[in-house]
N, C-alpha and C positions, 0 to 999 in steps of 0.2 A: 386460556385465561378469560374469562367471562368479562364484561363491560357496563356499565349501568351509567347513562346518561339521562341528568333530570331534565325536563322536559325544558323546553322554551329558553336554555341556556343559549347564550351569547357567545360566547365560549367557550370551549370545553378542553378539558386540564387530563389528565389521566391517571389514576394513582393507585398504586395497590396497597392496600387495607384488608384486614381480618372483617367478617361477619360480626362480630361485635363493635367494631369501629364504626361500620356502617352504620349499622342501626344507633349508633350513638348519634353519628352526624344526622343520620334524619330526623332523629328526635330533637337535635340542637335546633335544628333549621325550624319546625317546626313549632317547638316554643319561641325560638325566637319572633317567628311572626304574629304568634298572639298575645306579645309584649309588645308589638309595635317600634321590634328594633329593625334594624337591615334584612330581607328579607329573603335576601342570598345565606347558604348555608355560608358560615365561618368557617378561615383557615384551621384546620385538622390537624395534630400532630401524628405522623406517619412512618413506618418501616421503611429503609431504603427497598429501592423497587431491584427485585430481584433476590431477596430474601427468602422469598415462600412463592413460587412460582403458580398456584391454582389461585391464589389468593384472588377475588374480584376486581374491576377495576371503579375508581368511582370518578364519574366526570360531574364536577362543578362549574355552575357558570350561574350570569345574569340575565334573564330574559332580556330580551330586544324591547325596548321602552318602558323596562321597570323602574316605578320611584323608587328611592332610596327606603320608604317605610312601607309596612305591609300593610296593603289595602283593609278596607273595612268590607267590601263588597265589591264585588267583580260581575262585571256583563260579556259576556264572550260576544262572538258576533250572532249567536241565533239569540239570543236574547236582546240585544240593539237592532235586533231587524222588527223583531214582535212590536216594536213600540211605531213603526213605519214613517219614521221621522224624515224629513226632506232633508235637511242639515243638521250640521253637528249642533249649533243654535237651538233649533227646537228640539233637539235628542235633551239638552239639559233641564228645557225645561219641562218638560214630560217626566226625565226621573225624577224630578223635587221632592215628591212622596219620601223617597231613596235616601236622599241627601239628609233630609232636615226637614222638610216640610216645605211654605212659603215664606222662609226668611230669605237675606238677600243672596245674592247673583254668587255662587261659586268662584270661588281663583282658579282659574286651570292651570295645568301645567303639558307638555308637548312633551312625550316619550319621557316624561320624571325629570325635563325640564324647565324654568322661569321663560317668560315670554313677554317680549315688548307688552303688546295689546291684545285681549280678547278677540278683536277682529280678525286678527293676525290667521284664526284655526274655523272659527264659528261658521264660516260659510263652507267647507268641507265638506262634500256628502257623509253622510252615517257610514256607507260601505268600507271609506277611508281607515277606517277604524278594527284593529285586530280584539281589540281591549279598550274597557272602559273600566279605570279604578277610581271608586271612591274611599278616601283616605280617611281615616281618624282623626280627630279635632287635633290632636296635639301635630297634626304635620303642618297647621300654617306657622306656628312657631320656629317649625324646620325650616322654612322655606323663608323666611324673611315676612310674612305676612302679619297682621295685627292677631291677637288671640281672639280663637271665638270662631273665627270665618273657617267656612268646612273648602276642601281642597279636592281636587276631581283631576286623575290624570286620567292622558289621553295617548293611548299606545296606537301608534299607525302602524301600518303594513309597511312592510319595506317598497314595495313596488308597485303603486297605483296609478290609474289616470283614467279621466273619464270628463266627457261636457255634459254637465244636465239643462235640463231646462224644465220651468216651473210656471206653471198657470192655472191660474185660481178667479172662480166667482162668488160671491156671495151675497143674499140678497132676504130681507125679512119674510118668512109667510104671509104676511098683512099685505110686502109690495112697498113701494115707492122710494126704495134706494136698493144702488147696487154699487158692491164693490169688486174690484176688480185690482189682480198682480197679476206679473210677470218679471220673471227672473231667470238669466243665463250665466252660466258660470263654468272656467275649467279648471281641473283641480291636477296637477302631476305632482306625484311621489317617486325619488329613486334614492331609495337608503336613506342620507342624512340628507337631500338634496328635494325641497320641495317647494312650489310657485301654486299662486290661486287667485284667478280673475275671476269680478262679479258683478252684476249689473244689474239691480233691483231696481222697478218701477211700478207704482200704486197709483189707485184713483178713486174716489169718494164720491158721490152725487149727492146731493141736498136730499136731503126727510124735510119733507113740510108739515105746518099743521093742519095745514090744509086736507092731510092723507091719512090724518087721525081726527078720533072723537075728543078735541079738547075744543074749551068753549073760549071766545073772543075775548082778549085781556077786558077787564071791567074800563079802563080807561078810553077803550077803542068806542066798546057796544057804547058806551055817553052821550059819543058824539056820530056814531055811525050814520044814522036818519040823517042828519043834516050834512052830512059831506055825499053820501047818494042824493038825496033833491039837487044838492050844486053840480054832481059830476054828472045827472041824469043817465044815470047806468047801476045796478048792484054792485057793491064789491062784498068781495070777500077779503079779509083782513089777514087770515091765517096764511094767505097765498105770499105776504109779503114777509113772514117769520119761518125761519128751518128751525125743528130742533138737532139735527147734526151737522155740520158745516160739510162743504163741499173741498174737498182735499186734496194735491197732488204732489207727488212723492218722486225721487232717482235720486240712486246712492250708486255710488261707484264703489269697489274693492280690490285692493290690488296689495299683495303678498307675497316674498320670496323669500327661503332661509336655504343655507348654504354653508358649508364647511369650508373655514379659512385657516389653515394649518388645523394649527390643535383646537378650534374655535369654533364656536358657529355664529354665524349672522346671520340676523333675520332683517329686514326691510319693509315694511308696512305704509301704503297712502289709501286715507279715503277722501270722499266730496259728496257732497250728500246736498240737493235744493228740497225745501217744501214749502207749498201752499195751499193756504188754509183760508176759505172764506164760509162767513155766516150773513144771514137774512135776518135784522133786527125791527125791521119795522116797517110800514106805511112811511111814502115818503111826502110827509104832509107840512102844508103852509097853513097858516092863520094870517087872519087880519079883524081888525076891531073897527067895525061902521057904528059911529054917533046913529042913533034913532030917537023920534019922538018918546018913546018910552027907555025902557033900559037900553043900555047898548049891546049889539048882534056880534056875537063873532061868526064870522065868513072861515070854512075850511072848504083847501083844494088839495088835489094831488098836484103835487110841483112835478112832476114825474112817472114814468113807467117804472122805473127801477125800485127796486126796495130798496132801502138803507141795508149800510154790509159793514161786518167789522171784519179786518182782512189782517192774517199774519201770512210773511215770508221769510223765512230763513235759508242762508247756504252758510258752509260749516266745509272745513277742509283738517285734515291733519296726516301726519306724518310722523312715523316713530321707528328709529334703529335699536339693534341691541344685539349685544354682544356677550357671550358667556362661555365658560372653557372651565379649567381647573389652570390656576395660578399659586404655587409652593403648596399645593397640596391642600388650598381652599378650593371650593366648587364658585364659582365669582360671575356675576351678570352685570353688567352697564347696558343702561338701556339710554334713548335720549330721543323728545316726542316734543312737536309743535302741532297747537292746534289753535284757529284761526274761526272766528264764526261771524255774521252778519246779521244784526235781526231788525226788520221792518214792521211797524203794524199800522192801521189807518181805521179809525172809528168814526162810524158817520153820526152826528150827531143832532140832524135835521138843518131844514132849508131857514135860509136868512133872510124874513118877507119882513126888514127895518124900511125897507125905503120902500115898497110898498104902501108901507104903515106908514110915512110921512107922507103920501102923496094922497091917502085917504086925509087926514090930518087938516095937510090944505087944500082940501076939498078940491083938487088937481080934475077939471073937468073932461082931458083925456083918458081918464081911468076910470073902467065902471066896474066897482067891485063885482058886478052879477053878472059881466063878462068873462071874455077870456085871460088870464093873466098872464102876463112876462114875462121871460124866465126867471127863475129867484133861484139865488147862489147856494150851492152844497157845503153847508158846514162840517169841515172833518178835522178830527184831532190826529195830529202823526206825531209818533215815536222811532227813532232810529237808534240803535245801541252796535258799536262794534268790542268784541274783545278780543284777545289773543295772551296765551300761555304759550311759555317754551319753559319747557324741565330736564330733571337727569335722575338718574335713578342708580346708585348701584348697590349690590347684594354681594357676601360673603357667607359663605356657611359651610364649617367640616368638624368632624370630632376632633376634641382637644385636650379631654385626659379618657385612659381606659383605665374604669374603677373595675372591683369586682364584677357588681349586678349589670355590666357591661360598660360599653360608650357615652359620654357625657359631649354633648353637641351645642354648638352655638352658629347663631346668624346674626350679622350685623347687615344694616341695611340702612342708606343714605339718600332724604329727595330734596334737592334742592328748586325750585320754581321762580319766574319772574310772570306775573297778570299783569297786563292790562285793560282800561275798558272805558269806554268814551260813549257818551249820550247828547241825545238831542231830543228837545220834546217842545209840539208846537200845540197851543190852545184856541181851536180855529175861533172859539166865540170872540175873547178877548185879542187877539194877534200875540200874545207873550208866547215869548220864545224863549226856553231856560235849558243851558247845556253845561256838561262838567266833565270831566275826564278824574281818574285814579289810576294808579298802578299799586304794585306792592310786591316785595320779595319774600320768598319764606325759604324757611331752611326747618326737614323733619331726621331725627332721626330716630332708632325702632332696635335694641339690643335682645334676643332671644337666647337663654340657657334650658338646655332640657339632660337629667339628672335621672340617671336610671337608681335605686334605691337598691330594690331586693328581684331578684330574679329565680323562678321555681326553673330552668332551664340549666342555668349555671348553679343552682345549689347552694345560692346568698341567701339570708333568711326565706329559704325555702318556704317554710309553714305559713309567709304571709302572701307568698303567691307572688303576680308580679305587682310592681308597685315603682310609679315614677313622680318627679317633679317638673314644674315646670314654669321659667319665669321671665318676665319680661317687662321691657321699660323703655320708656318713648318719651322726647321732648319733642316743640315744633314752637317755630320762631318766626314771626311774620309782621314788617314792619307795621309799625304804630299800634301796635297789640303786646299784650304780656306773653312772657313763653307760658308753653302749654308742657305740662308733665301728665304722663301717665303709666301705672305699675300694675302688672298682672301676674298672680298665682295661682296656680291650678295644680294639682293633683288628679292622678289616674290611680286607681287600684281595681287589678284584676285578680279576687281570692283564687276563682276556679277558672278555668278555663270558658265558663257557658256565659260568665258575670262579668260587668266592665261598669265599674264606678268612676263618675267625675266630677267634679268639682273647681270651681273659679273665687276667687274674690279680684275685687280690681277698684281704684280708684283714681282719677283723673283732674285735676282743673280745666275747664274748657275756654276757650279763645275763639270768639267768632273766625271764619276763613272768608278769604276773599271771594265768595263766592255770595257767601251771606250779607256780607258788606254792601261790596259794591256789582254785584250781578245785575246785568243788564234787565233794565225794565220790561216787562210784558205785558201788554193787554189782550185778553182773550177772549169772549163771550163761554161763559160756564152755564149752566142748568141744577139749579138745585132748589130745595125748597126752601118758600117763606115765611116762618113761620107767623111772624107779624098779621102778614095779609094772607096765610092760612094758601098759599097758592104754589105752582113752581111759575117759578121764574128764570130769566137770562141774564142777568149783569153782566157788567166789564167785571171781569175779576185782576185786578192785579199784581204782577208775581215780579221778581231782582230782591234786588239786595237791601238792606236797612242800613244805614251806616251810624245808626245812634245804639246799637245792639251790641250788651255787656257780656264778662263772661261769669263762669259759673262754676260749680262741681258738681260731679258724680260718682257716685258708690253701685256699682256693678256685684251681685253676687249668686252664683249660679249651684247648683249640684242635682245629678242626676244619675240614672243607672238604664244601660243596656244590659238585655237578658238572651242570649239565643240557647233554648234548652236543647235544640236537636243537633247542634254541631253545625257550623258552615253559617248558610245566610237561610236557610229554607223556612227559619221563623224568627223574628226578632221584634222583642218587646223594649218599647222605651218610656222613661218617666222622667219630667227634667221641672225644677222650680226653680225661678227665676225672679229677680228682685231689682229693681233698679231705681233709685232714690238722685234727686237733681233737686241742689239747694241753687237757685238762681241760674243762669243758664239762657240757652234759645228754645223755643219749642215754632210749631206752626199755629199761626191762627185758630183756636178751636173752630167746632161747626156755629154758622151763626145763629146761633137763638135767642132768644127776645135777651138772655142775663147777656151775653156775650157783649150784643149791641151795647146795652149799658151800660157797659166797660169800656166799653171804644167806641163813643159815636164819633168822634172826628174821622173814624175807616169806613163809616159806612153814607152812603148818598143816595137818599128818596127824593122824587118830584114832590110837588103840592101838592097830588092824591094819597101820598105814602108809597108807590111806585118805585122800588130796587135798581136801583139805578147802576151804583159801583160796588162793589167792595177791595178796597186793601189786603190786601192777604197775603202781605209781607210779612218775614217771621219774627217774631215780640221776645222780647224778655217777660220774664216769670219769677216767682220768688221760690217757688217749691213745688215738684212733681215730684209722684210715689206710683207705681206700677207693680205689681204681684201677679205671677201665673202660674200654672201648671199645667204642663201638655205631656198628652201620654197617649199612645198609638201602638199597634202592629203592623207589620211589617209580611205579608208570604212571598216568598217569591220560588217557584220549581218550576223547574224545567223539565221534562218528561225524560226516560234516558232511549236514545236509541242506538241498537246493537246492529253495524253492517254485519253482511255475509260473513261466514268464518273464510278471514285470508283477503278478503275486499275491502280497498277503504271507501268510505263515503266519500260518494261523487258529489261533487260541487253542487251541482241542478239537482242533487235529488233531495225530496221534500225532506223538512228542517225538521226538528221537536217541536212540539208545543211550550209555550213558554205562558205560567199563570203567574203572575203579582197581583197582590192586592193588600190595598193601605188604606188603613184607617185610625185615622188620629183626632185626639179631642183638646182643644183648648178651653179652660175654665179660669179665665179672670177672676182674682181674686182680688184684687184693689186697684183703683185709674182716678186717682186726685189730683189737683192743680188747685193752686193759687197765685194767681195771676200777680197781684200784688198784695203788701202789707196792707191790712185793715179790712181787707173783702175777703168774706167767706169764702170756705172749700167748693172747689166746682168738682161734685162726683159725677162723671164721667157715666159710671155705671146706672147711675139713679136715673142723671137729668140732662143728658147730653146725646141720647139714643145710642151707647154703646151696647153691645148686648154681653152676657156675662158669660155664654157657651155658646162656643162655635166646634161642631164638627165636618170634617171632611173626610171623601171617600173618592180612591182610584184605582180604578178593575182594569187590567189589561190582559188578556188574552190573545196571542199570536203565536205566528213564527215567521221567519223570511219568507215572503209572500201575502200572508190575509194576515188579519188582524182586528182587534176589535178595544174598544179604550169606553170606558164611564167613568165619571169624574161626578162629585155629586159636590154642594157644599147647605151643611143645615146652620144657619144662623138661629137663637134663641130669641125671647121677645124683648124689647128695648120699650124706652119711654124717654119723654122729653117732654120738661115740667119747670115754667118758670116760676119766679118766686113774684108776689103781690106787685114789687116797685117797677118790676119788668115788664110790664103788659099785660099784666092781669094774673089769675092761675090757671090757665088754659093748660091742656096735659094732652101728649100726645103720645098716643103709643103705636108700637109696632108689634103686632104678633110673629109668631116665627115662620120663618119660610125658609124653603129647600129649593134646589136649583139642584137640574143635574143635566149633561153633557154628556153626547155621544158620538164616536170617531171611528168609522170604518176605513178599513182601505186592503184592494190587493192587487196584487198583479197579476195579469193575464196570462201572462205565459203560463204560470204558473195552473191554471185551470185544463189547460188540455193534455196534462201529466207531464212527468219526467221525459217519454222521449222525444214527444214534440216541443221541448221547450232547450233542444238541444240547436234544433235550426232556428237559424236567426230571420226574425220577421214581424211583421207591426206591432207584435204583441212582445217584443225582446226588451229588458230594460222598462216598461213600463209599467206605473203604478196608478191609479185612481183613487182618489181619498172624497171621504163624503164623511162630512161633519155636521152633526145637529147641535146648536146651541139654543139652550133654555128646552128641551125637550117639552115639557110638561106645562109650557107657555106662563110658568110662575112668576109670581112679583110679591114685593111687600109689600105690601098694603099699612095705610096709616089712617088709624082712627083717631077723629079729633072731639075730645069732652071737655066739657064745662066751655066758657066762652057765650058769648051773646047769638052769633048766626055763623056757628058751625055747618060746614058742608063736604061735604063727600065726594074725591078724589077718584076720576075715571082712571081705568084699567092705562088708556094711552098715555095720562100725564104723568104719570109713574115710572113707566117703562115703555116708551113708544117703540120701542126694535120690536121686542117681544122672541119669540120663537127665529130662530134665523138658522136657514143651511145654506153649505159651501161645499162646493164641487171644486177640486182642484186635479191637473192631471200632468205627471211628470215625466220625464222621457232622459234617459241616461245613452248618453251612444259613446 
């Protein structure tokens, strides 16, 4: 009696069935998983076994970390090699193309289950991994997730383990910075039983502008002449400004998950310090000498040091969870504290008041045209602590079987307690102003999904398959209004090659404590001015608003995937999207001369007009309207290879080649704001330097061992155009520019063939990666018209990295 066992089952059953049965089940299983139900074949009704004795046998089961819905796309392990990813972290964001594009960060899920924290997996080697599935939009509705968000599970090996270790430099073509990681980490796997420690450390060295062509702030060159005659030496001014701050970086990771009876637990802590310092200036004194004619101001250097604005943070957290099946729900509780510290310190120049009272009375120990005293460092500090503790838990199982199949729900609960405490000191004045908040919320998130008609099961066949899908969220968080929000969506798949979707969704929105009261930041930023036609460094400042209202939004989407050849080997997509917000939060626009107008209490120049701060905390708004259309391809083939007849393929021996390649277009179709009642539309697209098409392109060519990656991104041309009241009608535009990216890497073993790469030696486990960014040393360029004394923006002020490679080299034992 013959046996047929499907591949990658978990289990396997035994059953005798007729040839026509069989091919029934494989055709069940098989539509079902282009309907996006379960994508294990269905229980079969069957002959007692021993009825027809040749009859075949047919064994079902579940792959070993299959999700409960049929993937949209699968990566085996020679296709997860081709990409040469270090961890499972950069494996995701490499496939983005795959996923969606560059919308946000993936849900994962671990063998097709919920997981505490992303940390919990993301440090993983790639190797780790037997399978890589990415699911269909309607699985975050499965899974307790918001709708929309795309879902990526993660199938491990039953049996792994390995320490790697990661070290990387990288440093501009031009020179004058370098960075530098290192990273150790071990990872075991045994069946349900897996633990991963890791220990990332980074470092940033100052870019000056000293080590580029940019010219001396207009306010320094003023007065340059006269502080060399006083210091009797040159200086150079750039040497006291970086444009990228000097950085340093260790996170810890540590992750266990374990089977506790019918359950599993997982355990997760991280801790993470970083510091961050920038070079903002000359560190310069004045003083004001009476003279027979006008009176002289005297500049000195108070100092060797530049001026610095300095951030440090350390950040700790910790998250359990717990998941199993409970009366025949699939059930997760999870439960996470996380604790952070943030420090910053802005120097804001020397305090030469007494000084300046000793000139005053004419104090005949003091000779201005001497040496001077020391004079005190003025600096502003901010200290913010916060800390959240939450709980999370999740339910989800089928709860009526209609015809067109299984009708599923998820319920899912987060309750949270914030806290967060400030202090902020103003060295000029001595004021000192501090405040603490807390606040409790409570979310919760109900998921129905509605199979309709199914061409598998023979329900309104002629319309293919065809499902619903619906959901509904409130969220309650003291001294705020609750928050509602409902989403529907529809799937329709007529044929098999075609896969229609569709959303509507509408929401009240309720600031989070996070927009509230999030802990203050000051950073030094770089962006342009448009005012003074220059780039500049501000404090930019970033926390929470606490005077910030809420709002509504109408979400409404529809799109279609097309794969005409079967499988994933070509896939075309087209999706419009609409998203209309009557009142609400948005961020800061970019600052341009209208912006300013609107908010000058956010913005702070010296008496030369000199950018000093910006506010870029987030504002309420009266009305946002957004329209797009993004539409892409998709190749992805892996070449087939046939071992010997009767051999299987040996571990070490060379892989297939494995080609993807994506290219997707965004075309903006509308980006308005109105900021408030009574002030005109701000088109985004016009006057705001948004550009109206953007495409992207990513080539990957490999297989386990070498490999090769292009990434290219074409922006279209923008412009930025104030209106008369603004600062004139100066217009600025940007023509289009392309950026493209390129990523090698291979392993050596792998170069002196299959059977030297069987003995183990220097070259075993080893890879090399060599990355070029900005290949083609490209930039936007921005031209400025109309305006009284326009000028022209060097290639460094722009983009002073420019061109940059990294060598990195990893080692697996």
């Amino acid at each position: 009696m013959p046996a047929i066992c499907l591949a990658g089952a978990q289990r396997c059953e035994a059953r005798a069935v007729d040839t026509a049965g069989m091919v029934a089940a494989d055709k069940i299983g098989t539509d079902a998983a282009t309907a996006g139900q379960p994508s294990h074949p269905p229980q079969i009704q069957i002959p007692p076994v021993g009825t027809e004795q040749d009859e075949p046998i047919v064994v079902t089961g579940r792959r070993w970390g299959q999700a409960d819905i049929a993937s949209e796309t699968e990566l085996d392990e020679d296709r997860i090699g081709a990409y040469g990813a270090n961890n499972i972290g950069e494996l995701i964001d490499d496939i983005a193309p795959l996923i969606g594009g560059t919308r946000d960060t993936p849900v994962l899920l671990v063998n097709g289950r919920r997981i505490g924290s992303p940390t919990e997996i993301t440090g993983y080697p790639p190797e780790a991994l037997n399978r890589l599935a990415i699911l269909p939009p309607e699985a975050a509705a499965r899974y307790g997730y918001s709708a929309g968000q795309r879902v990526v599970n993660l199938e491990l090996k039953k049996h792994f383990a390995s320490t790697d270790v990661d070290a990387g430099l990288a440093m501009p073509f031009a020179g004058g910075r370098t960075s530098s990681q290192l990273s150790t980490g071990r990872s075991i796997i045994d069946g349900d039983t897996r633990w991963n420690i890791q220990l990332r450390g980074g470092a940033d060295t100052f870019l000056l502008k000293s080590e580029r062509d940019i010219p001396v702030r207009a306010d320094v060159a003023a007065i340059l002449l006269l502080l060399e005659a006083a210091e009797g030496q040159a200086i150079d001014p750039n040497r006291f400004e970086s444009l990228t701050a000097k950085t340093r970086s260790l996170d810890l990771n540590i992750g266990v998950t374990r089977p506790v009876g019918d359950f599993f637990l997982s355990l997760n802590a991280n801790a993470g310090v970083n510091r961050s310092t920038q070079l903002t200036g000359l560190p310069l004194a004045s003083i004001v000498v009476p003279s027979a004619g006008a009176d002289e101001i005297r500049y000195r250097l108070a100092g060797d040091r530049a001026l610095e604005s300095q951030q440090r943070s350390t950040n700790f957290g910790a998250s359990a969870s717990l998941s199993g099946a409970i009366a025949g729900w699939q059930a997760s509780f999870s439960a996470s504290y996380s604790s952070s510290r943030n420090t910053s310190s802005n120097d804001t120049g020397y305090d030469s008041s007494a000084l300046q009272q000793r000139v005053d009375a004419r104090d005949p120990a003091f000779d201005p045209s001497g040496p001077w005293p020391s004079i005190p460092l003025l600096t502003d500090r901010n200290r913010s602590t916060s800390q959240t503790i939450g709980a999370t838990f999740n339910a989800s199982r089928s709860i009526l079987k209609l015809p067109a199949g299984e009708a599923g729900t998820s319920v899912t609960l987060n309750a949270s307690q914030s806290r967060s405490r400030f202090r902020t000191l103003t060295a000029s004045t001595g004021a000192v102003s501090q405040d603490r908040f807390s606040s409790s919320q409570l979310d919760g998130r109900w998921s129905l999904t509605v199979p309709v008609a199914s061409r598998a099961l023979g329900v309104l066949a002629p319309l293919g398959d065809l499902g619903l899908d619906l959901s509904m969220e409130f969220g309650k968080a003291s001294r705020t209004k609750t928050r509602y929000k409902w989403d529907a969506g529809a799937r329709w798949t007529p044929f098999p090659f075609v896969d229609f979707r569709a959303s509507f969704g509408r929401e009240n929105v309720e600031p989070l404590f996070e927009q509230l009261h999030g802990p203050r930041i000051e950073v030094v930023t770089r962006l342009f001015d448009f005012a003074q036609q220059e780039y500049v460094q501000p404090i930019s400042i970033f926390g929470g608003n606490p005077d910030l209202e809420g709002g509504s939004i109408r979400n409404l989407s529809a799109g279609a995937m097309i794969r005409p050849f079967g499988g994933d080997l070509a896939t075309f997509n087209i999706e419009y999207r609409s998203r209309v917000a009557r009142g609400g939060i948005a961020s800061l626009p970019t600052l341009t001369p209208d912006i300013e107008a609107i908010f000058p209490e956010r913005v702070m120049r010296d008496a030369g007009g000199r950018l000093i701060s910006i506010d870029a905390r987030p504002i309420n708004i009266s009305h946002d309207r957004t329209e797009s259309i993004t539409s892409g391809v998709t190749l992805l083939y892996t070449a087939k290879q046939k071992p010997p007849v009767g051999d299987p393929l040996l571990p070490d021996s060379q892989r297939p080649w494995t080609f993807s390649l994506s290219i997707a277009h965004s075309w903006q179709l509308a980006s308005e704001m109105v900021i408030r009642p009574g002030l005109p539309v701000l088109d985004r697209l016009r006057d705001s330097g948004q550009p109206r098409h953007n495409v992207t392109l990513n080539l990957v060519v490999g297989r386990r061992g070498m490999g090769a990656s292009l990434n290219g991104n074409w922006n279209g041309a923008a412009r930025v155009r104030s209106s008369g009241e603004a600062g004139g009608a100066t217009e600025f535009r940007y023509p289009s520019s392309v950026l493209f990216n390129l990523g090698l890497f291979a392993d050596p073993e792998h170069w002196a063939g299959t059977a030297a790469s069987r003995e183990r030696n220097w070259a075993s486990n080893l890879r090399i990666s060599l990355d070029l960014q900005n290949v083609l040393n490209g930039y936007r360029k921005v031209l400025v018209l109309g305006g009284s004394a326009p000028r022209g923006l060097t290639r460094d002020e722009i983009d002073p990295l420019g061109r940059t490679i990294r060598l990195s080299i990893r080692k697996q034992f």
